[in-house]
Residue, then its C-alpha position, 0 to 999 in steps of 0.5 A: x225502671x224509673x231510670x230508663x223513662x227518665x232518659x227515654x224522656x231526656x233523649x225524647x225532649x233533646x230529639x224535639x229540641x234539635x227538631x225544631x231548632x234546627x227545621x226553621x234554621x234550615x227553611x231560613x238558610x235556604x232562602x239566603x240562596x243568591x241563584x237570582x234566577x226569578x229577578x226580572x231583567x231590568x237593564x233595558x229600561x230607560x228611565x228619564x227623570x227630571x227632578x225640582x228643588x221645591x225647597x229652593x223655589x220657595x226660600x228664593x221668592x222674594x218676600x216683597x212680593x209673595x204673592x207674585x212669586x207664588x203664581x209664578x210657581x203654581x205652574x211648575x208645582x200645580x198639585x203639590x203648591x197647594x198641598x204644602x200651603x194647606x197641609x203642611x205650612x196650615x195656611x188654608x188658603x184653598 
């Protein structure tokens, strides 16, 4: 008797352990799919863009004359100028 519940025991845990090794790997592999279907179609979208090296804008300023070269930037770069000199380089000018 004490045999027969310790293998109706075995084949319980090896019947849960193939359960849930093997639910999560099937939802898994089923999103691999590559259908596409949902994607929307995005091959007639133009897109212009118009990209600044700030980087070299700024180690071209000739540092005689600083402060000209950065109001002849301030133009080009209005928000981001600001941002850098404050923020990042922490010369609080504003």
């Amino acid at each position: 008797m004490l045999s027969k519940y310790n293998a109706h025991n075995r084949v319980a845990r090896m019947v849960l352990l193939v359960v849930l090794l093997l639910l999560p790997a099937g939802f898994f592999l089923q999103s691999c799919g590559s259908k596409g279907d949902g994607a929307p179609d995005i091959s007639n979208i133009k897109v212009k863009l118009e990209t600044h090296r700030f980087d070299l804008d700024i180690y071209s300023i000739d540092t005689n004359r600083l402060v000209d070269g950065l109001q002849k930037l301030r133009p080009k770069y209005p928000d981001f100028l600001d941002f850098f000199l404050d923020s990042i380089m922490l010369f609080n000018i504003h």
